[in-house]
N, C-alpha and C positions, 0 to 999 in steps of 0.2 A: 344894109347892104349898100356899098358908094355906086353912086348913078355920076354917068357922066352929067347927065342935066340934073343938078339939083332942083330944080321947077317942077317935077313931073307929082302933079296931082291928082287924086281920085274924083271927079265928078260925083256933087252931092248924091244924082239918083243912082248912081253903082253903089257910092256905101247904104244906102236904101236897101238895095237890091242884096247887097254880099248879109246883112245884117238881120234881113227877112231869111236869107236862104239859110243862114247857120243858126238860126232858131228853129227852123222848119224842121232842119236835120234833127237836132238836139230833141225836138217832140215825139216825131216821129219814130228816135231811137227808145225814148222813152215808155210810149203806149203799142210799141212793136215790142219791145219785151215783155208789158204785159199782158198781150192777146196770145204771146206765143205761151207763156208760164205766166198765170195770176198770181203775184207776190203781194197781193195784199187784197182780203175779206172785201166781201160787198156787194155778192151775186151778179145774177145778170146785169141790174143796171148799170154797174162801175163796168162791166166789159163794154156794153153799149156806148157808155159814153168815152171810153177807150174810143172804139171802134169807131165812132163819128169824128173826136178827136183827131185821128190817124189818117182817114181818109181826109177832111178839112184840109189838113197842113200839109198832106198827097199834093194835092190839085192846088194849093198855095206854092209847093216848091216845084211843081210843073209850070206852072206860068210863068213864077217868078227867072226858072231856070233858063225858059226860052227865050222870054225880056233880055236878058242878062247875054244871051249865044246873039241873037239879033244885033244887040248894041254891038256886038265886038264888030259887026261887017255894015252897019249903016247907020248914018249921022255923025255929027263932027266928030262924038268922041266915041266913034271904031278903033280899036286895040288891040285886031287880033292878030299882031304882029306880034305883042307882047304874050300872047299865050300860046301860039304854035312854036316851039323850039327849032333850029334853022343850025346848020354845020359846027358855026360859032358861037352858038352857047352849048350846045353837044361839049366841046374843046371847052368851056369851062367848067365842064362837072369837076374834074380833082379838083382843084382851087376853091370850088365853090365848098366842097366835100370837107375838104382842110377849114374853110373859114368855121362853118359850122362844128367842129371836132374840134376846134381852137388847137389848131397847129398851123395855120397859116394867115395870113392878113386878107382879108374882103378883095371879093376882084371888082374891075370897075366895072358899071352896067351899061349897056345902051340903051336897054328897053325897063318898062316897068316892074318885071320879075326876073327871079334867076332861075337856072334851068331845071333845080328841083322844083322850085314853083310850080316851073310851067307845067312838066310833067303830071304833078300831082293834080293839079290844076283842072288841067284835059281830062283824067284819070276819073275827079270829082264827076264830073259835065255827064260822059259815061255809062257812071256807073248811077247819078241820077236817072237818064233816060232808059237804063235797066231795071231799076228798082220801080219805074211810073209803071211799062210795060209788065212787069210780072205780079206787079199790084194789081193790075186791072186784070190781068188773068184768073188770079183766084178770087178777087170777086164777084168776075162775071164768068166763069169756066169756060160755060157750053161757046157766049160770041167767042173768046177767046183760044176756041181749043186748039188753033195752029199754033199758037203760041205755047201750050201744055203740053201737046201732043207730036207737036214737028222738031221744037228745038230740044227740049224735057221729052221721059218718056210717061209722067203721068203729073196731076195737077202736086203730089205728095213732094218730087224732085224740085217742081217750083218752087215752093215752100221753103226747102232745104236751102234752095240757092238764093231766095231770098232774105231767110236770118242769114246769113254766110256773108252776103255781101253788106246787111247790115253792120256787121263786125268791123269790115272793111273801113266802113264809115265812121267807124269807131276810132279804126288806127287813121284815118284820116286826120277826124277832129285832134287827134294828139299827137299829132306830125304839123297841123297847121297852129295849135297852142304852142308847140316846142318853136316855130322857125319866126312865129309871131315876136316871143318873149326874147330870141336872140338878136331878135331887131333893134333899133333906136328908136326908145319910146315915140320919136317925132313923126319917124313912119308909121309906127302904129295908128299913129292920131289920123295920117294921111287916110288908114282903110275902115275907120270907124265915123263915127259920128260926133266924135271927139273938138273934131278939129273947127274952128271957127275961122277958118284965115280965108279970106278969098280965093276961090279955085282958080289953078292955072295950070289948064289943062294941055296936055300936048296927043296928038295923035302916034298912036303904037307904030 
C-alpha cells in the first residue's frame, strides 16, 4: 500500500509483540479445537496437556495484547492514530476496496494502515479481550457467574460464543494472510522480523 512517507517503520518490540500474538492465536485455535472435539487418540493426558497448553498462550496473548494497546497511547512509539480510523480514511474504503479487487491503483496513506486494516485491526483487540473474559468464565464459573449468567443465559451459551468467535479468529487469520501477501514483500519484512534495516520510526 503507497504511504506518503515511505520511512514509516515497525519498532523491533511491536514485531515482538504482533509475532508472539499470531502464534498465540494460531495455538490457541489449535488446542481449542481439540478440547472442544478430540481429533486425535491419547486420553486424558493429551487433553490435559491441551488444556495447559490453551490456558499458557490464554495469558500469553493477554499480556502480550495489553503491551501491544499501551504502546499505542505511551512512549515514543504510540500509533494509535494509525489504528483508530478517523472521516478520511472512512472516504478511502472504495479505493482501498478496488486496490485489493485489483480494479483500481493503491491509494496514498498518511498513516501506517489502511482503513480495512484498521478496522479489522480494532476488531482483532476485541474480540481478544472477549475471548480472555469468557475463558476465564468457564474455567472459573462460579467467580465468574456475572459474566455466564448476566450477559449469557448459562455457562453452555458461553461455550457456544466462544468456539463462534473462535472461527471469527479464523476468518481473521485469512483476511490478515490474504492483505499480507497483497502487500510488497518489503512491507512485509517492515511487520515481521525479517527485516534487518535500521528502524525509523515515526509517531502514528
Amino acid at each position: 500500500m503507497a504511504r506518503a512517507n515511505k520511512e514509516v517503520r515497525h519498532p523491533i518490540s511491536y514485531r515482538i509483540l504482533h509475532e508472539i500474538i499470531i502464534v498465540s492465536i494460531i495455538l490457541l485455535i489449535l488446542t481449542g479445537f481439540y478440547i472442544h472435539r478430540p481429533f486425535v487418540g491419547g486420553g486424558g493426558v493429551l487433553m490435559s496437556v491441551a488444556r495447559g497448553v490453551h490456558t499458557f498462550f490464554a495469558v500469553i496473548l493477554i499480556v502480550t495484547a495489553i503491551t501491544r494497546i499501551v504502546g499505542m497511547f505511551v512512549g515514543k512509539n504510540r500509533d494509535w492514530r494509525s489504528f483508530i480510523p478517523t472521516g478520511s480514511d472512512f472516504k478511502l474504503l472504495p479505493r482501498t476496496f478496488n486496490y485489493y479487487a485489483y480494479m483500481g491503483d493503491e491509494p496514498v496513506l498518511k498513516k501506517k494502515y489502511n482503513p480495512f486494516q484498521m478496522i479489522t485491526y480494532c476488531l482483532a483487540f476485541v474480540l481478544i479481550i472477549f475471548q480472555a473474559l469468557s475463558g476465564i468464565a468457564l474455567k472459573y464459573p462460579v467467580a465468574m457467574s456475572w459474566f455466564n449468567y448476566s450477559i449469557f443465559n448459562n455457562p453452555i451459551v458461553t461455550r457456544m460464543a466462544h468456539f463462534v468467535v473462535m472461527w471469527l479468529f479464523i476468518m481473521f487469520l485469512m483476511i490478515h494472510i490474504y492483505l499480507a501477501i497483497r502487500e510488497k514483500f518489503e512491507e512485509i519484512k517492515e511487520m515481521h522480523l525479517l527485516s534487518g534495516d535500521e528502524e525509523k520510526e515515526t509517531k502514528g
